[in-house]
Residue frames relative to the residue before (quaternion, step in Angstrom):
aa qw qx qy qz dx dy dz
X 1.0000 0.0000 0.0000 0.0000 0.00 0.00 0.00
X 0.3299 -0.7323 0.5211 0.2889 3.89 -0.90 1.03
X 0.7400 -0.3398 0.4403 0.3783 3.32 -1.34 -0.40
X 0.6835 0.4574 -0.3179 0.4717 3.65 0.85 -0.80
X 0.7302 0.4942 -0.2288 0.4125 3.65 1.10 -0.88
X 0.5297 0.4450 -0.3810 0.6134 3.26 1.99 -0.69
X 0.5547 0.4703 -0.4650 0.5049 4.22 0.09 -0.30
X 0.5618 0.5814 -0.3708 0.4570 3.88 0.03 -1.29
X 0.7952 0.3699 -0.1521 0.4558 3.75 0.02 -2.21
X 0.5957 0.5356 -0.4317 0.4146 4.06 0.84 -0.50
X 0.6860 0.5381 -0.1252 0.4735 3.19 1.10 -1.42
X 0.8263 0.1831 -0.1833 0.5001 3.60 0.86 0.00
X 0.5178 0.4236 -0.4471 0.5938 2.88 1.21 1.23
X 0.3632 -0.7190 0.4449 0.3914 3.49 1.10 -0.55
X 0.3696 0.6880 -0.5711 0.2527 3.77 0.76 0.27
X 0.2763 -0.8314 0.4822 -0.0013 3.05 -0.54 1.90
X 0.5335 0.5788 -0.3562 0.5035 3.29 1.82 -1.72
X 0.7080 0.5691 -0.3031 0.2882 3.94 0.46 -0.71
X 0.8663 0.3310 -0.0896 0.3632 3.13 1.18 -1.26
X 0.6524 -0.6672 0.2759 0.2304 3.35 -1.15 0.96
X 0.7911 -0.4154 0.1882 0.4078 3.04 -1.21 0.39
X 0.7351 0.5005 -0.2152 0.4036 3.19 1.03 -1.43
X 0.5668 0.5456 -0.3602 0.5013 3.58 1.58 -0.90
X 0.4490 0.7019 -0.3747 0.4066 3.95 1.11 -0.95
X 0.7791 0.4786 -0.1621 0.3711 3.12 0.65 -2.11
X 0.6799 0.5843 -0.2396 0.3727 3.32 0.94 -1.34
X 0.4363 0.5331 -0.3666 0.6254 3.84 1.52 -1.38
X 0.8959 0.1729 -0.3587 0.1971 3.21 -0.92 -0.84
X 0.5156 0.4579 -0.5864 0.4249 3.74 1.19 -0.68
X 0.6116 0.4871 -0.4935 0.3810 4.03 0.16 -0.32
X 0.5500 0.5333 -0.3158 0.5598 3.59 0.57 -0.49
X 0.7289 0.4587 -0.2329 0.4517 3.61 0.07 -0.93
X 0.7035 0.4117 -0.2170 0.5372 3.73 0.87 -0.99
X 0.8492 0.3172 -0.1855 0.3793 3.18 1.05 -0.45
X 0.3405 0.5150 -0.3983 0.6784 2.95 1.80 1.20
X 0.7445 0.4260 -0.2642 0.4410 3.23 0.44 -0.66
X 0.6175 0.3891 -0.3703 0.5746 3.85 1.48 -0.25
X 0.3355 0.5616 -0.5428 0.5267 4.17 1.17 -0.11
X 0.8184 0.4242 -0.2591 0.2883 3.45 -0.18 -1.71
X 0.5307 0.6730 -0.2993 0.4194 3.29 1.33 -0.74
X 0.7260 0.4305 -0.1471 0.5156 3.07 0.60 -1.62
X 0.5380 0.5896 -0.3423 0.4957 4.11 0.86 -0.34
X 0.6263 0.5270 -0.2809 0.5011 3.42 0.69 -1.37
X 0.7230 0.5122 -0.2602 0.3837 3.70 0.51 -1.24
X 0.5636 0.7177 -0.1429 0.3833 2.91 1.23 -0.70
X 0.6364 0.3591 -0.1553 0.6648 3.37 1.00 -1.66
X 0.6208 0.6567 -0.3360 0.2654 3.51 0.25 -0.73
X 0.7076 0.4759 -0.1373 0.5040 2.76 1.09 -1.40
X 0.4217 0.5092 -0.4041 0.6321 3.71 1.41 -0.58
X 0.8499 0.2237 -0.3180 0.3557 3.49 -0.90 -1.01
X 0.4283 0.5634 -0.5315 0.4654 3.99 0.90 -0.01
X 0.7338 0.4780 -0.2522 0.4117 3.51 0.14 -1.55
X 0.5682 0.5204 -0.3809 0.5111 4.16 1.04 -0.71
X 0.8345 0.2458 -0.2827 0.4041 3.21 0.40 -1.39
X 0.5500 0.6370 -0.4393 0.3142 3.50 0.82 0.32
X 0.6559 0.5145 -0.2513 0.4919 3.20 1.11 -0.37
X 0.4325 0.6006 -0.3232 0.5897 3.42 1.61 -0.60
X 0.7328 0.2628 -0.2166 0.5891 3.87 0.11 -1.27
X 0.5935 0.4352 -0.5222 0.4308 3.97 0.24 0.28
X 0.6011 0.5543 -0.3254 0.4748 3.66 1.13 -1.29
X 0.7146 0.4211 -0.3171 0.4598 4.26 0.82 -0.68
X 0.7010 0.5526 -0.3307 0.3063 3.14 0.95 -0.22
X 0.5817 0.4395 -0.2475 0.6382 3.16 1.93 -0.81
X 0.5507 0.4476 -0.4623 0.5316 3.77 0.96 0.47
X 0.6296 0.5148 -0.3045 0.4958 3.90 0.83 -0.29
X 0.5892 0.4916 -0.3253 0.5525 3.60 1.21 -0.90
X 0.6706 0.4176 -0.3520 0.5020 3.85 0.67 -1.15
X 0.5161 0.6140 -0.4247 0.4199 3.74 0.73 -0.56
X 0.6503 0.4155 -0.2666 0.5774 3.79 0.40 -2.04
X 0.5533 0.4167 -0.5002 0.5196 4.45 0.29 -0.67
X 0.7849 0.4158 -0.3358 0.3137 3.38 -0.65 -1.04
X 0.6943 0.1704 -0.3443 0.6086 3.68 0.47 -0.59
X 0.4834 0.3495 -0.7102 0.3740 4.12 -0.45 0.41
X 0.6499 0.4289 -0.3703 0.5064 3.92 0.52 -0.96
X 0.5889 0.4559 -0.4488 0.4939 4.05 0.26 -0.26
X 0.7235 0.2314 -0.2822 0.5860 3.92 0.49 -0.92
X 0.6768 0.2814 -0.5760 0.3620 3.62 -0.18 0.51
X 0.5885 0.4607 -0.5344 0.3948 3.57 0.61 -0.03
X 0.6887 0.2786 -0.4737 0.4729 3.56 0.68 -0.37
X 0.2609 0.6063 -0.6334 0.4040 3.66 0.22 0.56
X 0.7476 0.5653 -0.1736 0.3024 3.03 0.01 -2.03
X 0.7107 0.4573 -0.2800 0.4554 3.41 0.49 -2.27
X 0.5676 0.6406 -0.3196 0.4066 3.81 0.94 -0.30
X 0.8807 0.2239 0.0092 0.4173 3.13 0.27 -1.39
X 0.6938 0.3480 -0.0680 0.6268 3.38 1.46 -0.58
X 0.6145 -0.3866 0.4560 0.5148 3.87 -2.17 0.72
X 0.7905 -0.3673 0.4102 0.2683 3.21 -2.02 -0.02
X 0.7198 0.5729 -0.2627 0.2910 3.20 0.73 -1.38
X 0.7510 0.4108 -0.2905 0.4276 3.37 1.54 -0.82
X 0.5160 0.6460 -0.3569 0.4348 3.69 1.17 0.11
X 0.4251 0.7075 -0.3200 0.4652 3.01 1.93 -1.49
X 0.8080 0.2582 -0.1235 0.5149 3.61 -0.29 -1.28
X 0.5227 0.3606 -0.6320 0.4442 3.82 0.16 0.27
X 0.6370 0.5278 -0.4616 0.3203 3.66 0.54 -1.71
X 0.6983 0.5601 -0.2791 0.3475 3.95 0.58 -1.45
X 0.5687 0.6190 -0.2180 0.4958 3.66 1.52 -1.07
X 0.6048 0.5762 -0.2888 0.4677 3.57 1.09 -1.28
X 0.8070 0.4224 -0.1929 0.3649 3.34 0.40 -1.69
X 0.4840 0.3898 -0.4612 0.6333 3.78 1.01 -0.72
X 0.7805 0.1731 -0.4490 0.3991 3.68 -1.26 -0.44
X 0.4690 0.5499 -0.5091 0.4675 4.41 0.38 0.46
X 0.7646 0.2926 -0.2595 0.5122 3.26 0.75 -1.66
X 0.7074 0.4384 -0.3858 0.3982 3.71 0.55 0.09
X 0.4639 0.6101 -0.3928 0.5081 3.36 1.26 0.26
X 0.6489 0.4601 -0.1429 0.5889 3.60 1.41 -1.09
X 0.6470 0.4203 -0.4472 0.4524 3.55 0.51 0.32
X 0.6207 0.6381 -0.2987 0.3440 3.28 1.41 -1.07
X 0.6130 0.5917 -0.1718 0.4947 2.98 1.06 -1.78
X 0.6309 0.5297 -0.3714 0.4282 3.94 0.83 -1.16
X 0.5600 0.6643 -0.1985 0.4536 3.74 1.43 -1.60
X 0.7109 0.5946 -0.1131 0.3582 3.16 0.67 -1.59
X 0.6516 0.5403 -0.0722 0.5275 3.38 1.50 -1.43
X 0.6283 0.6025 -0.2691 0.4122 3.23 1.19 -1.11
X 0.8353 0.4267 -0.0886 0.3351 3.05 1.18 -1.57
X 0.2376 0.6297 -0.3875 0.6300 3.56 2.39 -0.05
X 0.9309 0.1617 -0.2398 0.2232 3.19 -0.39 -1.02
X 0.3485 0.4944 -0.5345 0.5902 3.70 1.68 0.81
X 0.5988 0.5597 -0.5149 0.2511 3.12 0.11 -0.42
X 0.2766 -0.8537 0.3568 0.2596 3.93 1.50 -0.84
X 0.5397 -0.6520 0.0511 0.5301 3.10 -0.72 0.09
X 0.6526 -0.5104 0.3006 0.4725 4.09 -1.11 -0.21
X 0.3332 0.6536 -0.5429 0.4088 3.53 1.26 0.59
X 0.1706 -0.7859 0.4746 0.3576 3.89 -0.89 0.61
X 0.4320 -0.7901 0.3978 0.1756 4.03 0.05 1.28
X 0.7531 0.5015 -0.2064 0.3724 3.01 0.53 -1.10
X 0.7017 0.4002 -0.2207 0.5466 3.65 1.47 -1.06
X 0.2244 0.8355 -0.3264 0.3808 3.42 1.89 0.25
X 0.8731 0.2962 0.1018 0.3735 2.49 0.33 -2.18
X 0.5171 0.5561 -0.4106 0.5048 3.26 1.70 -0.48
X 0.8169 0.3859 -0.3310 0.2723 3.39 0.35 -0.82
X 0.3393 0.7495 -0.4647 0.3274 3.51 1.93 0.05
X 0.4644 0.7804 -0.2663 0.3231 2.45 1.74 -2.36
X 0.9030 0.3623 -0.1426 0.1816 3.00 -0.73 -2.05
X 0.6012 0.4939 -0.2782 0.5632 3.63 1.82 -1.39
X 0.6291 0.3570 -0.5750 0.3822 4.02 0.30 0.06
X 0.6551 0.5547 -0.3801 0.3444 3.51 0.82 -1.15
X 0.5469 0.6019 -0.2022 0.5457 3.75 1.56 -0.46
X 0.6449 0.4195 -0.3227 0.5514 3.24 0.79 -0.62
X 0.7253 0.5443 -0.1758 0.3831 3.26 0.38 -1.47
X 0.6464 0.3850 -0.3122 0.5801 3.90 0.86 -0.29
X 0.6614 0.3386 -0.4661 0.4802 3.88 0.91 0.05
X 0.5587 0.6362 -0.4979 0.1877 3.40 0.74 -0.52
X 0.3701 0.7951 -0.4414 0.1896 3.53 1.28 -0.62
């Protein structure tokens, strides 16, 4: 048996007591890279969650901005109206205007709520795992 096949068999058995430094080195940069593509793939993950929060958050202001651009066309036709027309029919644009405002302001309030669950665009959680994972890594070579 050569030397490559006797490295190869240490390494795929995991016989650490056996294997050299350099095999040591080699396991763990593999280990390491492949933690580090886990973490990768984690990160994408959360991201893709908080993308999908704050999207709906920026979908919720926009249909508060449309009810906004309603509310004042109904505000300028009622002053149209109070102009040209009796009271009564401005009356009910002016009342029409303000519900779709005050419902434009709830949205927008909704809308805000949900941006700001959304946190920040840092991905935290895959943060910390990988703090996690490099002390517990550290900490078994330190031996």
């Amino acid at each position: 048996m050569d030397e490559d096949q006797l490295t190869r068999e240490r390494l795929a058995t995991g016989g650490a007591a056996d294997a050299s430094t350099g095999e040591l080195v080699s396991r763990l940069s593999h280990e390491v890279s492949e933690l580090v593509r886990h973490g990768l793939r984690l990160a994408q993950t959360e991201m893709s969650a908080k993308a999908k929060k704050a999207g709906v958050g920026a979908g919720l202001f926009g249909g508060a901005g449309l009810l906004a651009l309603y509310g004042v066309g109904v505000l300028i036709a009622a002053a149209v109206l109070a102009l040209s027309l009796a009271l009564d029919a401005w009356l009910a644009a002016l009342i029409v205007g303000v519900v779709l405002l005050l419902a434009a302001g709830a949205a927008s309030l909704f809308g805000k709520k949900q941006v700001e669950q959304a946190g920040p665009v840092v991905p935290t959680e895959t943060v910390a795992n990988v703090k996690q994972d490099v002390r517990a890594a550290t900490k078994g070579h330190d031996r």
